[in-house]
C-alpha positions as a Markdown table, in Angstrom:
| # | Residue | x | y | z |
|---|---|---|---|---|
| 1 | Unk | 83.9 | -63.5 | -37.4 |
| 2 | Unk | 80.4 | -64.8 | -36.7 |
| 3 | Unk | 77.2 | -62.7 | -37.1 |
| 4 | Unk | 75.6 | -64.5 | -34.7 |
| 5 | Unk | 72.7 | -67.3 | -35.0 |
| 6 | Unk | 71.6 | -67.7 | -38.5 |
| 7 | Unk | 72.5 | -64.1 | -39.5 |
| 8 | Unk | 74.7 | -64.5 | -43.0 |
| 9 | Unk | 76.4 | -61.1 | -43.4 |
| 10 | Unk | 79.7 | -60.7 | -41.6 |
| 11 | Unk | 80.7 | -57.9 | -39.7 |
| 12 | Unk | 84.1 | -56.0 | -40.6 |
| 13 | Unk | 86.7 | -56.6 | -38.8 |
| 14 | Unk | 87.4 | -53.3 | -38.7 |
| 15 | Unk | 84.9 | -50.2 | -38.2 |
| 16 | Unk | 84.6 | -48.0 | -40.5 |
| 17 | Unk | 86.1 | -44.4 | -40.4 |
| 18 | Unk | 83.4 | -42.6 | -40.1 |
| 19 | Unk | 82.2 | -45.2 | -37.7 |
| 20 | Unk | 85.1 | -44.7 | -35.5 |
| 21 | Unk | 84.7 | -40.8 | -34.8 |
| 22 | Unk | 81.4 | -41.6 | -33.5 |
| 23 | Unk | 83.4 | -44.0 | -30.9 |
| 24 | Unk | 85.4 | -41.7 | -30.5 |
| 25 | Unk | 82.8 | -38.6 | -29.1 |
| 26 | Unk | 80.9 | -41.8 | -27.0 |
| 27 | Unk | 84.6 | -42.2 | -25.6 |
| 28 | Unk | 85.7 | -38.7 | -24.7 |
| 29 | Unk | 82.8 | -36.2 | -24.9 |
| 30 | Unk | 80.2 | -38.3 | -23.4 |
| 31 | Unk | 81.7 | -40.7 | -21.2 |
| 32 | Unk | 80.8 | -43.5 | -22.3 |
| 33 | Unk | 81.7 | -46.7 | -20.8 |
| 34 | Unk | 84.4 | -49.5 | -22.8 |
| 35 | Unk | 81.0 | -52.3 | -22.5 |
| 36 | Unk | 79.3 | -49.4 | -24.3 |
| 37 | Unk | 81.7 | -48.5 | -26.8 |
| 38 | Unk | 82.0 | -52.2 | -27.3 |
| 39 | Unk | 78.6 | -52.6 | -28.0 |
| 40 | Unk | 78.5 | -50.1 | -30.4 |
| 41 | Unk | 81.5 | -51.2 | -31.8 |
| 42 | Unk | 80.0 | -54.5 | -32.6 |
| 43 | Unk | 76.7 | -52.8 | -33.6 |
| 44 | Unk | 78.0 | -50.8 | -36.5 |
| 45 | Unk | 81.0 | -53.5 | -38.0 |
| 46 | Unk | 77.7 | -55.6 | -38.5 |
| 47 | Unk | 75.9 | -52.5 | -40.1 |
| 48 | Unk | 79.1 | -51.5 | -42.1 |
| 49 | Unk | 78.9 | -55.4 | -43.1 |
| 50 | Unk | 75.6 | -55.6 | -44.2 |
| 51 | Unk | 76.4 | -52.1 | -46.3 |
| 52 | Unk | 78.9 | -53.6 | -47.7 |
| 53 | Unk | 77.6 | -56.5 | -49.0 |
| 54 | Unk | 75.0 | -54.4 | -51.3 |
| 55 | Unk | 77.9 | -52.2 | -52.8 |
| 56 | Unk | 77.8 | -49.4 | -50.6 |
| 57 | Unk | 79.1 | -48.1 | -47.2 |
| 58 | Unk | 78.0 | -46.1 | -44.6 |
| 59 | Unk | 78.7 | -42.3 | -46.0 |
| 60 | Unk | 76.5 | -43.5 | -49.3 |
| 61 | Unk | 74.1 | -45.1 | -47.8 |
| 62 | Unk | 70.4 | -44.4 | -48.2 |
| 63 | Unk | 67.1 | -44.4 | -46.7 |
| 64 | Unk | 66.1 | -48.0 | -48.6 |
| 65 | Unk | 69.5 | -49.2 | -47.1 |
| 66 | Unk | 69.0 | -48.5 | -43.5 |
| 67 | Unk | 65.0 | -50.0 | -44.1 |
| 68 | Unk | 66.8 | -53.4 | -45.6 |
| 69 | Unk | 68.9 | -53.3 | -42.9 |
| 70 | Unk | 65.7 | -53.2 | -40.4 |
| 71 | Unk | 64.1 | -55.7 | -42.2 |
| 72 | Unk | 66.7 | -58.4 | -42.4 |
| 73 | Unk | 67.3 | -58.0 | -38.4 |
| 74 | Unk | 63.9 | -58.5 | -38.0 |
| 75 | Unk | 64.0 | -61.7 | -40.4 |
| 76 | Unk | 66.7 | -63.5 | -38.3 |
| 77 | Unk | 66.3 | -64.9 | -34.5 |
| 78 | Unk | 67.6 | -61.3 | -32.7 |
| 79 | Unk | 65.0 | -60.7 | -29.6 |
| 80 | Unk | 63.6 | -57.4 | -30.1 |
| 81 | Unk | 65.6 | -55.7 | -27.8 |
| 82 | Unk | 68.9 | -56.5 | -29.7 |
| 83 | Unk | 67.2 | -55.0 | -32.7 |
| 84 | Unk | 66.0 | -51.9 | -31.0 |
| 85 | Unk | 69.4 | -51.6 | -29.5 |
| 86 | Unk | 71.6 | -52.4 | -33.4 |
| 87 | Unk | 69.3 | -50.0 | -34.7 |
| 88 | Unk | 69.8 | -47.1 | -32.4 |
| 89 | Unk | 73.6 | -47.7 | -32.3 |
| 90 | Unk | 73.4 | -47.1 | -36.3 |
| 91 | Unk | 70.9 | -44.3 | -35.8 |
| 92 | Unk | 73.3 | -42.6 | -33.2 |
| 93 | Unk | 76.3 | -42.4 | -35.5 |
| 94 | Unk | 74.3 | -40.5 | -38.7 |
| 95 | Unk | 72.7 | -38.2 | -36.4 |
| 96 | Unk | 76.6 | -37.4 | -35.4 |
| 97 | Unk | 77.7 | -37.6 | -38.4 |
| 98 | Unk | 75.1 | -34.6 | -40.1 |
| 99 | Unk | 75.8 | -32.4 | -36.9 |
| 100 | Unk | 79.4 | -32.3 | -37.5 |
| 101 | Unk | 79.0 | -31.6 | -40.9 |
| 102 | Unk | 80.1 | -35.2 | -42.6 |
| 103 | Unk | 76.9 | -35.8 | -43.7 |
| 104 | Unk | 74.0 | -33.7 | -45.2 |
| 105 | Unk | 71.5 | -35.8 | -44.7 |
| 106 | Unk | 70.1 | -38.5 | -42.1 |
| 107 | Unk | 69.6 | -41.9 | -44.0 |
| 108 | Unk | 67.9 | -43.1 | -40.6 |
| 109 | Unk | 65.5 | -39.5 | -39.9 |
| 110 | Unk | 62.5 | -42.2 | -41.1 |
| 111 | Unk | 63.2 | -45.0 | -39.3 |
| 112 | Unk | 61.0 | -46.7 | -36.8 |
| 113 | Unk | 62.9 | -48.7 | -34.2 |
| 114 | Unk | 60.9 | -51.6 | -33.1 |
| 115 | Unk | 58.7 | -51.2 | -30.2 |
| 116 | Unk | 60.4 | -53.2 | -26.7 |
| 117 | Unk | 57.8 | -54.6 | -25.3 |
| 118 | Unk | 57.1 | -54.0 | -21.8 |
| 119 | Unk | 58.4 | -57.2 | -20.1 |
| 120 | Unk | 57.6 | -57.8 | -16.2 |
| 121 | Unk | 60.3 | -57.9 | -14.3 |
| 122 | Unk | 61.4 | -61.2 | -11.6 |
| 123 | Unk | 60.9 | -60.2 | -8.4 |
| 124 | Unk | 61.3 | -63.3 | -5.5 |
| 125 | Unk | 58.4 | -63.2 | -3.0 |
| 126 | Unk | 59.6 | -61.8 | 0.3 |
| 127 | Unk | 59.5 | -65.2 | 2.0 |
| 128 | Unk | 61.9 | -66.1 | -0.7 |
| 129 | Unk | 64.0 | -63.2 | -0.1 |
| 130 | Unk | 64.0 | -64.1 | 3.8 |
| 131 | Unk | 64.6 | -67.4 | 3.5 |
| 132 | Unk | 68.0 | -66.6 | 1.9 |
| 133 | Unk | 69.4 | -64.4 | 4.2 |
| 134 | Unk | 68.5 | -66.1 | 7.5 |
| 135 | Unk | 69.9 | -69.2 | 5.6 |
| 136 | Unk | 73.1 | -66.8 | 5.5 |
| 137 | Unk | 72.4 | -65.6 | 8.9 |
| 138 | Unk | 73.1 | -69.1 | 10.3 |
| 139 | Unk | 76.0 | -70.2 | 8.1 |
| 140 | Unk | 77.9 | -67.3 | 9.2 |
| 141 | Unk | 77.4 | -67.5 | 12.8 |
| 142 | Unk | 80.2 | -70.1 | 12.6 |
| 143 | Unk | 82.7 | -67.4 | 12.0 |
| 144 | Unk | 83.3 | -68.8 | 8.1 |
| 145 | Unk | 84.7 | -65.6 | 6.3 |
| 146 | Unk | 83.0 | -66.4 | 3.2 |
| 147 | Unk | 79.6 | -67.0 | 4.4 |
| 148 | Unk | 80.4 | -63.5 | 6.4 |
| 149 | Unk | 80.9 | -61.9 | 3.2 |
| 150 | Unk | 77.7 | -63.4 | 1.2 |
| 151 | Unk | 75.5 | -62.4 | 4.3 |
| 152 | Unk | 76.9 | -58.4 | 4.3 |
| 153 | Unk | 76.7 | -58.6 | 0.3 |
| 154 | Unk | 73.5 | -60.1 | -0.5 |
| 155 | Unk | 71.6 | -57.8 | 2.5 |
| 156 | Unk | 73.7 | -54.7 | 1.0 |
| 157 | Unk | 71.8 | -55.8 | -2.7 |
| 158 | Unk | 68.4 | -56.5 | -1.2 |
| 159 | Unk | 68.6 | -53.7 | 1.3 |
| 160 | Unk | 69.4 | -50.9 | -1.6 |
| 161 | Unk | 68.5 | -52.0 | -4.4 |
| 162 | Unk | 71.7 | -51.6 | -6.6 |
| 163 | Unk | 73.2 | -53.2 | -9.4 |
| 164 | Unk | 75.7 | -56.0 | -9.3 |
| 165 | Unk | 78.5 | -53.3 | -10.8 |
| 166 | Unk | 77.6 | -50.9 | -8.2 |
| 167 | Unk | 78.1 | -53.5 | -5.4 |
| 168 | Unk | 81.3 | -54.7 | -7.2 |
| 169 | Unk | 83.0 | -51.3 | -7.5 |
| 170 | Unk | 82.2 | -50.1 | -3.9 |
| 171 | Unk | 85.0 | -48.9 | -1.8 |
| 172 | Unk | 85.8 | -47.5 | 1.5 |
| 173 | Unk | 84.9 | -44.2 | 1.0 |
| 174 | Unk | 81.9 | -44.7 | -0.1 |
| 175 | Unk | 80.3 | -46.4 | 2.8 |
| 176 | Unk | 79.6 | -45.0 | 6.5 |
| 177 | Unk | 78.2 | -47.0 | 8.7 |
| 178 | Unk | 77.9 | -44.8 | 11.7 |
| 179 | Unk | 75.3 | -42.9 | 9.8 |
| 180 | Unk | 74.0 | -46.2 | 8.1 |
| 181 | Unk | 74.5 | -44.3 | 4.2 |
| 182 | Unk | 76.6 | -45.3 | 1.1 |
| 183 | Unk | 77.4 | -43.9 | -1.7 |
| 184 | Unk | 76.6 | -45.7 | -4.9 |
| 185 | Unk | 78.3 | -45.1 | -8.2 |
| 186 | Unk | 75.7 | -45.6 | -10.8 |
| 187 | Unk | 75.9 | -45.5 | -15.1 |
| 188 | Unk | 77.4 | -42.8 | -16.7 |
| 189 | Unk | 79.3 | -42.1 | -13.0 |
| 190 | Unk | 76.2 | -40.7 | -11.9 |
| 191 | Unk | 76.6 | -40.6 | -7.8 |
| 192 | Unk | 73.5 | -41.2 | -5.4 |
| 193 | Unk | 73.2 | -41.7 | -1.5 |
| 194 | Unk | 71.6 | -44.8 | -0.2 |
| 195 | Unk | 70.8 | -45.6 | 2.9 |
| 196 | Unk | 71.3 | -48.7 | 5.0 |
| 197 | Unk | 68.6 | -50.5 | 6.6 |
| 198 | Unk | 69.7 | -51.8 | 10.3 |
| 199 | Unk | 70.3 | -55.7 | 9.0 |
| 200 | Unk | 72.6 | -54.4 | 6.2 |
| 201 | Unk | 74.2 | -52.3 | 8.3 |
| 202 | Unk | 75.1 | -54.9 | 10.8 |
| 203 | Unk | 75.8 | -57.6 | 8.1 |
| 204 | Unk | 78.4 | -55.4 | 6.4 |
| 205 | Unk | 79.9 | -54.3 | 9.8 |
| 206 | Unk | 80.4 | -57.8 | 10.9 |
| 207 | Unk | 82.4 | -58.4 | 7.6 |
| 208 | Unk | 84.6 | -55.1 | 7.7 |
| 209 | Unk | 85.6 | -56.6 | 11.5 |
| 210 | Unk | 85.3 | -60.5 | 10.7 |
| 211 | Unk | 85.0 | -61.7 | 6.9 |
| 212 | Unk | 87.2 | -59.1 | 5.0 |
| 213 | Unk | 90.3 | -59.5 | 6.8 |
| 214 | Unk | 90.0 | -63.3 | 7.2 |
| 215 | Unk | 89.8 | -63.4 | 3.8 |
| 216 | Unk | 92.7 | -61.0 | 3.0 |
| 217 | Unk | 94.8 | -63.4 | 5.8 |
| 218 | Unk | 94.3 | -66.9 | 3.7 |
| 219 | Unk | 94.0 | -65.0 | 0.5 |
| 220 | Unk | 97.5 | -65.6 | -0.2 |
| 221 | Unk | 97.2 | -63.4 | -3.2 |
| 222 | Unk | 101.2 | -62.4 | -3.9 |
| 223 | Unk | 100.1 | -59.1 | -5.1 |
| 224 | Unk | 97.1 | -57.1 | -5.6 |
| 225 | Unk | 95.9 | -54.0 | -7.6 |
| 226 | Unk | 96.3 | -51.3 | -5.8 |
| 227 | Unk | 92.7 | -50.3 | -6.4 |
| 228 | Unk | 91.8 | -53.8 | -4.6 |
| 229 | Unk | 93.0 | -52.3 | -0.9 |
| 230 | Unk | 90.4 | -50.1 | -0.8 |
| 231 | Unk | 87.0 | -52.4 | -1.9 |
| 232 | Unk | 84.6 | -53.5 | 0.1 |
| 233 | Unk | 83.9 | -56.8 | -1.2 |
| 234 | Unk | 86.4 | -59.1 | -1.8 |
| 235 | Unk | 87.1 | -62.5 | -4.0 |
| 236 | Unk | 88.5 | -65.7 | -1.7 |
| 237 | Unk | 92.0 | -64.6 | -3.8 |
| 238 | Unk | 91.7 | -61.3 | -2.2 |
| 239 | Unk | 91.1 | -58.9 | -4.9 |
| 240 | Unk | 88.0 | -57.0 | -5.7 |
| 241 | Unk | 85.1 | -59.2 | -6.1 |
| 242 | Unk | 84.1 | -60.1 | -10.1 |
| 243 | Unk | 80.1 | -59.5 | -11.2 |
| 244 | Unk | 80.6 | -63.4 | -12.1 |
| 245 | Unk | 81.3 | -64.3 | -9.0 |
| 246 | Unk | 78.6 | -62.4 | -7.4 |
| 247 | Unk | 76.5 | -64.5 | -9.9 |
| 248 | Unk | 77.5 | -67.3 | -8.3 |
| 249 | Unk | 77.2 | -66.2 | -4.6 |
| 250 | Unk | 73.5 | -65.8 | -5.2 |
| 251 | Unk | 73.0 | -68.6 | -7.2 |
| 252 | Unk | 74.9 | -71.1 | -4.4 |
| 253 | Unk | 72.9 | -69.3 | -1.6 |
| 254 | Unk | 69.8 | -69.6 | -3.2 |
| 255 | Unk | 70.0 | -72.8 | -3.9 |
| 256 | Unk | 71.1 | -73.8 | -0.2 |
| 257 | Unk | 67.6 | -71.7 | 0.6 |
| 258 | Unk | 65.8 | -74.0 | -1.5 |
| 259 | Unk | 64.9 | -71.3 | -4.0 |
| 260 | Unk | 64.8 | -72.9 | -6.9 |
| 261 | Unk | 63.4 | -70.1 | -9.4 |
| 262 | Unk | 65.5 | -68.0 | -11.6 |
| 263 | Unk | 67.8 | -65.7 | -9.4 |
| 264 | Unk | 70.5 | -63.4 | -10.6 |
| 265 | Unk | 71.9 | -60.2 | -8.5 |
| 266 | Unk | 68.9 | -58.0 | -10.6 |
| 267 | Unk | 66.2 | -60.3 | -9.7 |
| 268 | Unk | 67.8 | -58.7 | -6.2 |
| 269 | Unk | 67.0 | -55.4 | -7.4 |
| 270 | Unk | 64.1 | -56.2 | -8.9 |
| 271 | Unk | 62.5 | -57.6 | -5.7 |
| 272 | Unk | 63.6 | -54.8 | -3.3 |
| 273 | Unk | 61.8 | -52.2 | -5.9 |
| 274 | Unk | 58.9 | -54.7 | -6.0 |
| 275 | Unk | 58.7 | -54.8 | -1.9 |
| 276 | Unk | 59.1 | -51.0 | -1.4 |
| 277 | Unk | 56.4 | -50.4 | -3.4 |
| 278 | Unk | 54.2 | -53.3 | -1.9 |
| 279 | Unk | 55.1 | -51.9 | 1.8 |
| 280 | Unk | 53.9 | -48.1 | 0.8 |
| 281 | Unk | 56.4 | -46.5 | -0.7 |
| 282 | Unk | 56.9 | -43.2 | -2.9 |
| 283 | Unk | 57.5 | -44.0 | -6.7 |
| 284 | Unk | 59.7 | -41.0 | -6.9 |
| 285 | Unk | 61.5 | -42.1 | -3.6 |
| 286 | Unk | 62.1 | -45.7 | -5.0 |
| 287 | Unk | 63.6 | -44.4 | -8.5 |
| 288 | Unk | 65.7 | -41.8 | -6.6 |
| 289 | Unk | 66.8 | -45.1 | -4.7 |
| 290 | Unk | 67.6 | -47.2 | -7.7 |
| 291 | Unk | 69.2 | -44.1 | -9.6 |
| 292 | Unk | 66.3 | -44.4 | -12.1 |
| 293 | Unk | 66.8 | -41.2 | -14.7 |
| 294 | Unk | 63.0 | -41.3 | -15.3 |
| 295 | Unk | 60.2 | -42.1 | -12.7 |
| 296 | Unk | 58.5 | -43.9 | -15.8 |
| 297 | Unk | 61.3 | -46.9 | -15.9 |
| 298 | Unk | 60.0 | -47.2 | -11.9 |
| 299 | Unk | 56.4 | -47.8 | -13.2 |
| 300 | Unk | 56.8 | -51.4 | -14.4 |
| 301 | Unk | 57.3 | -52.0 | -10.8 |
| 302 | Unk | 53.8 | -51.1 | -10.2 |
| 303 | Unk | 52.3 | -53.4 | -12.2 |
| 304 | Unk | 54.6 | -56.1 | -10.7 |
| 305 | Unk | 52.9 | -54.8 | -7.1 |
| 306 | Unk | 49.7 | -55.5 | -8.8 |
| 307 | Unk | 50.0 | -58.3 | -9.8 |
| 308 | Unk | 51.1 | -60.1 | -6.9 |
| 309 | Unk | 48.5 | -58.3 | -4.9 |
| 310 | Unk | 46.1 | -59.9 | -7.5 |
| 311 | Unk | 47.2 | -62.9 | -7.3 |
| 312 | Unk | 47.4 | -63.3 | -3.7 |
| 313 | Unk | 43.8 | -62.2 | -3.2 |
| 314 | Unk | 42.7 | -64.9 | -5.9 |
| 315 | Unk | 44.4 | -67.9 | -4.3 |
| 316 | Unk | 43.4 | -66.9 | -0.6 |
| 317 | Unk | 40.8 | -64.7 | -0.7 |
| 318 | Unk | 37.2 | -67.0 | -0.2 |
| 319 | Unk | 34.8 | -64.8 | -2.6 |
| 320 | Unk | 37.5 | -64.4 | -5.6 |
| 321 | Unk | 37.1 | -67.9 | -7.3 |
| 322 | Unk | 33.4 | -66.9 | -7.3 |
| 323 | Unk | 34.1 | -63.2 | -8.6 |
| 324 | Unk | 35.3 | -64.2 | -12.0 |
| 325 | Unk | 31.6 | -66.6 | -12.6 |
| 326 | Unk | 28.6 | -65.2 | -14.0 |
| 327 | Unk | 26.3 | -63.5 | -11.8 |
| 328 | Unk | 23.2 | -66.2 | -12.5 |
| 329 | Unk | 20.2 | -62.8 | -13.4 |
| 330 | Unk | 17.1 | -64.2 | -12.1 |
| 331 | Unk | 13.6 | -64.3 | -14.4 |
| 332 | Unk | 12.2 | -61.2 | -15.3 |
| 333 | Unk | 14.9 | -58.9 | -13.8 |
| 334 | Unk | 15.6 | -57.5 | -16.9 |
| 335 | Unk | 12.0 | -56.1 | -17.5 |
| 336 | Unk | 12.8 | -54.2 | -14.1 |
| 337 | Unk | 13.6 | -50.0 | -14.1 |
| 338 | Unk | 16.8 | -49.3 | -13.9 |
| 339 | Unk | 18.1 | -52.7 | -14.9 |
């Protein structure tokens, strides 16, 4: 099995003992989710790998192991936020390993995980974001159940902000429209109520009485999950709608927008942070909206706000070509008090 790009040490095929009681607690005690555990699966065959080839494994291994190990990911083409994220997968399991006892000491208590840097989020302008959905506004007017559905889905992604697996996984109960709230199941099955802003509402309405059982009607799926009878966004077979294919909803929509620039479904959530905060609004508010643990993930947004504020005022603002030039200091004015 490949290591990936130019990395030489194969991975175990399978992990390690030790290795897979760790998985094991993720699983049960903490609820972790099978990407996660998958990740970490992957995370720590490559570790045990790497162990392996110098002679050792991972209940022997020392302090100068766990520092080779940091150094040859940092030698190979991993971004920095794959190596953060190896690193704290192997880090994880020996801190589990010493509390329950199968290890005295922590090999990794030392180690410095390298420092993610603090990358700016896409956000679309709003005109982009606009252009989309009256784009979607008008292909839907035709009564195409499709084009229903991408309207109610991409105003329900813009409007609150969630993630692509949130809008994937949402299902009847979880939405009222009378009172214009839904209920969003976030990581780690953490709930949250979000409200609906009046086009979302309307957009998603006009599905649940147009698009959604159109679709079901020339589906002709021969038989679904049962779980798929009670989602709110549905693939053209009739099922419950894939993240890939909300991929390529906004992708296709964009495009017919003429929005050329990167989009995905979390340059969506990036934007509708981005545009709260630009119109006003509470950091606190907008991370309780997202389902942010910390208020300090919401921060990059700010700068993000900045920025574009910035950047407005210097392409339209008459004085702020000038601002950045020298002030010419006229003769003598530095012999003056106070100067």
């Amino acid at each position: 099995m490949s290591a990936g790009p130019d990395l030489e040490i194969q991975p175990l095929d399978e992990v390690p003992l030790a290795c897979e009681e760790f998985l094991t607690h993720l699983t049960v005690e903490r609820g972790r989710s099978p990407r996660t555990i998958s990740a970490y699966d992957r995370d720590l065959r490559m570790f045990a790998g790497f162990l392996a080839d110098r002679g050792t494994d991972v209940l022997r291994a020392t302090a100068d192991d766990v520092v080779a190990y940091a150094g040859f990911l940092a030698d190979g083409p991993l971004a920095v936020s794959s190596r953060t994220r190896m690193l704290v997968s192997v880090r994880g399991m020996y801190r589990y390993l010493v509390s329950e006892g199968l290890l005295e000491v922590d090999p990794t208590a030392r180690l410095e995980t390298p420092r993610r840097p603090d990358a700016l989020p896409k956000a679309l302008a709003q005109s982009e974001v606009l252009a989309i959905l009256d784009t979607l506004e008008a292909d839907s007017a035709d009564g195409d159940p499709v084009a229903i559905r991408d309207r109610a889905l991409l105003e329900f992604l813009y409007g609150t902000g969630a993630r692509v697996s949130e809008a994937c996984g949402l299902g009847f109960g979880d939405v009222d429209l009378d009172a214009a709230l839904v209920r969003v199941l976030g990581k780690r099955d953490k709930e949250r109520i979000v409200p609906l802003g009046a086009p979302a509402r309307r957009a998603m309405a006009d599905y649940l009485d147009r698009g959604r059982p159109a679709i079901l009607e020339g589906s002709n799926a021969p038989a679904r999950r049962r779980d798929d009878s009670y989602a709110i966004f549905l693939g053209v077979r009739g099922g419950r709608i894939s993240r890939q294919a909300v991929w390529e909803v906004i992708r296709r929509r964009a495009a017919r927008a003429g929005v050329t620039s990167g989009i995905s479904p979390h340059v969506m959530r990036h934007s509708c942070a981005t545009h709260l905060l630009e119109g006003g609004a509470d950091i606190r508010i907008v991370a309780e909206l997202l389902g942010h643990v910390s208020v300090s993930t919401t921060q990059i947004y700010t700068r993000v706000a900045n920025d574009m504020l910035f950047d407005a005022y210097r392409s339209a603002h008459p004085r702020a070509a000038r601002a950045r030039e020298p002030r010419p200091v006229a003769d003598g004015a530095g012999d003056r008090p106070g100067n």
